[in-house]
C-alpha positions in Angstrom: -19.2 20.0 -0.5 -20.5 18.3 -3.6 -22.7 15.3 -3.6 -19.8 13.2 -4.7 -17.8 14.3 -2.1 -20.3 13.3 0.5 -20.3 9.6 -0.9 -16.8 9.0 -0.9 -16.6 10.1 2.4 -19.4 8.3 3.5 -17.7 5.3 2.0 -14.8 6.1 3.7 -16.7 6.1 7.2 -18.4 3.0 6.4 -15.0 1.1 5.6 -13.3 2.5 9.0 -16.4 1.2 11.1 -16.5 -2.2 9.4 -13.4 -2.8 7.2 -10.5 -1.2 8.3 -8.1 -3.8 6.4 -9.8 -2.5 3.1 -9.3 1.0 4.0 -5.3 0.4 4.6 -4.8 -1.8 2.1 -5.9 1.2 -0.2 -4.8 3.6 1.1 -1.6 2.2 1.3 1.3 4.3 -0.1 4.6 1.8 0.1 4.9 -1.8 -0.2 5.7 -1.8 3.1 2.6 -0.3 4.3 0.7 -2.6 2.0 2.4 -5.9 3.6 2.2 -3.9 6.8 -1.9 -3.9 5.9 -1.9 -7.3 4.1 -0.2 -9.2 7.3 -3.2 -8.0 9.7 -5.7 -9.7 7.2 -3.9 -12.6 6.8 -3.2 -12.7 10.6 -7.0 -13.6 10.6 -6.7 -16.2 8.4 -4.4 -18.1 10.0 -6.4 -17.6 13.7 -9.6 -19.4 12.2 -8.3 -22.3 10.5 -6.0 -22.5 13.7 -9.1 -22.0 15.9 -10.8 -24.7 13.9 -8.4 -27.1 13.1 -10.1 -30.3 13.8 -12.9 -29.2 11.2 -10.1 -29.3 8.4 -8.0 -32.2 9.0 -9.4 -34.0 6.7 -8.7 -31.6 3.8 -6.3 -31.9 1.4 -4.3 -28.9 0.4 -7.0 -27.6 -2.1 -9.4 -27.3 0.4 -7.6 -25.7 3.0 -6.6 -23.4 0.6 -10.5 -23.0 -0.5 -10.9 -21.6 3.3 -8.3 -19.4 3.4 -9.7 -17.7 0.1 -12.9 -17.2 1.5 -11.4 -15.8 5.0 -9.4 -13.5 3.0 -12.4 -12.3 0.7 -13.1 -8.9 1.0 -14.4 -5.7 -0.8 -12.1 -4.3 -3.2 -9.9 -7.8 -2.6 -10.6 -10.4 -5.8 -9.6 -13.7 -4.1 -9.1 -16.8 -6.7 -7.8 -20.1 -7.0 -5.9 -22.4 -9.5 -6.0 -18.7 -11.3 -3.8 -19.7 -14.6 -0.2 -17.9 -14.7 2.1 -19.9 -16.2 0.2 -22.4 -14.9 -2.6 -22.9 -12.2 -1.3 -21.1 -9.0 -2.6 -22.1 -5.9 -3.9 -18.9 -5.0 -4.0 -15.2 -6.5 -4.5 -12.1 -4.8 -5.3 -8.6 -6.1 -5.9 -5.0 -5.0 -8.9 -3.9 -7.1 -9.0 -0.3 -7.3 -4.8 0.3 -6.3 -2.4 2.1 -8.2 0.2 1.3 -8.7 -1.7 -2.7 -9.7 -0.5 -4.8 -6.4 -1.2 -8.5 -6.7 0.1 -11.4 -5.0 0.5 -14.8 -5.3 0.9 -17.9 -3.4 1.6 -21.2 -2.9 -0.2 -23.8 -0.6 1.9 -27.1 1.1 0.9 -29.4 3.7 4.2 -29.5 5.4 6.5 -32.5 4.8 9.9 -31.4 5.3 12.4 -29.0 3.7 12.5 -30.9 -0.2 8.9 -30.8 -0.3 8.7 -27.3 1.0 12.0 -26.2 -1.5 9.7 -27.8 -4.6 6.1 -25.2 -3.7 8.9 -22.2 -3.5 10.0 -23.3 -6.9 6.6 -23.8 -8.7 6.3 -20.0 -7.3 9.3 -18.6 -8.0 9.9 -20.6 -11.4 6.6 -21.3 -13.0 4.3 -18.7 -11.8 5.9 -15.3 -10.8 6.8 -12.8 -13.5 8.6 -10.8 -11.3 6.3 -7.8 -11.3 4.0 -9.2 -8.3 4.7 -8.1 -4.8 5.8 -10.5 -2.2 4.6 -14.1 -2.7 2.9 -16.2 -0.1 3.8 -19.8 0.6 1.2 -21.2 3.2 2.6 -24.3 5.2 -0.3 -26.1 6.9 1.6 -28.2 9.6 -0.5 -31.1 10.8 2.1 -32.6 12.4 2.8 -31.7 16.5 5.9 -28.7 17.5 5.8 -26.7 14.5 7.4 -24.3 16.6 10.5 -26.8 15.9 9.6 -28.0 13.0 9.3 -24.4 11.2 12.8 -23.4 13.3 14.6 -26.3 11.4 12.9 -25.4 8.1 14.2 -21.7 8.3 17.8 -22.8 9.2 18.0 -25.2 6.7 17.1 -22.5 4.2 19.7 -20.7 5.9 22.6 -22.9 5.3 21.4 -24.4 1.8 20.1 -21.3 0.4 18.0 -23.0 -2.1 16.7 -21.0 -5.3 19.3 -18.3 -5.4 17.9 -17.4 -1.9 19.5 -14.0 -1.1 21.6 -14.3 2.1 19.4 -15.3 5.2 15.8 -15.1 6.3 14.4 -12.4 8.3 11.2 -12.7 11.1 7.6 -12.3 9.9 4.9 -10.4 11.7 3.4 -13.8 12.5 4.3 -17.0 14.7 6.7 -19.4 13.6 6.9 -17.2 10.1 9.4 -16.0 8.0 10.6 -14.0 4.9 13.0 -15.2 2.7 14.8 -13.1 -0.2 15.3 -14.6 -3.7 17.2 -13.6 -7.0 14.5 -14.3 -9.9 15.1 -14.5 -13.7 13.6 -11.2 -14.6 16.8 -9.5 -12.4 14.5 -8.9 -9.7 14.7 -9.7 -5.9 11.8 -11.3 -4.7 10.7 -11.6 -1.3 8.8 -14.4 -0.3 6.4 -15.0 3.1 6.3 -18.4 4.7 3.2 -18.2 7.1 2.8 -21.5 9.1 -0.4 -22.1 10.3 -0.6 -24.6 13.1 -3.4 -27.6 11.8 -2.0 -30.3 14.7 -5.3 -31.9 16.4 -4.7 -34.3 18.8 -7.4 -37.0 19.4 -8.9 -36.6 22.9 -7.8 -40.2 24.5 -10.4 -42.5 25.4 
């Protein structure tokens, strides 16, 4: 074994002990195994803004975003925001290192119904995707109590108004109160979209 060969799998040790999300996100084959890889990273997102809620209430959606990015950061992951493609996108993602190139981008709303949630999956679909990225991202930060209910009425109104050529109905996410929806995009291509809802309610402790 040559001395190269010792480093890369040295490396590949080193990433199984204490980044296993970068190992599988490289090593990752299929979209599917890539989302499948993707999803447990941004699973941890969601937990520590969740588990720290009160800290961010006061943030707008810029900041909260700012958090995410840095929770996502990783080696071999290039994290940036208000990244210019057609225009400042919220959030871009890429794969350093991957081939085929896998990048993702996404879209960040404080949630305030289904028109203001329609109008972020329109910026993404219509101004920023080129229709070669992999699934987008729209983040929903509900500050507002049961978004259990508020995220169900959300999905079925997608359902029934199918908004931005959306392709038949939504499908489950790997995470809470998430979903995926399907849309037709002006290059000719379906693409999917993940609406991850993380849970930002903080009730004041009554006096």
């Amino acid at each position: 074994m040559t001395h190269k060969d010792d480093s890369a799998e040295a490396l590949v040790e080193m990433l199984e002990r204490k980044a296993p999300e970068t190992l599988d996100l490289l090593t990752a084959e299929s979209e599917q195994d890539f989302e499948k890889a993707f999803e447990a990273l941004l699973n941890k997102a969601v937990t520590h803004l969740e588990a720290n809620s009160k800290n961010f209430r006061s943030l707008d959606e810029t900041g909260i975003t700012a958090v995410v990015a840095g929770v996502l950061s990783m080696p071999g992951l290039t994290i940036t925001q208000e990244t210019n493609s057609n225009g400042h996108v919220d959030l871009k993602i890429d794969m350093d290192h991957c081939s085929p190139p896998r990048i993702k981008l996404g879209e960040a709303k404080i949630y305030n119904g289904y028109e203001y949630h329609v109008g972020g999956l329109g910026q993404l679909l219509g101004r920023y995707s080129t229709g070669r990225e992999g699934r987008g991202l729209l983040l929903v930060y509900v500050k507002k109590k049961d978004i259990a209910a508020l995220m169900d009425r959300l999905r079925k109104d997608m359902d029934t108004r199918l908004p931005l050529q959306q392709q038949g109905e939504t499908v489950d996410h790997g995470l809470k109160w998430s979903f995926v929806s399907a849309h037709k995009h002006s290059s000719g291509e379906n693409l999917e979209v993940g609406h991850i809802a993380f849970n930002l309610y903080f009730e004041q402790p009554s006096v």
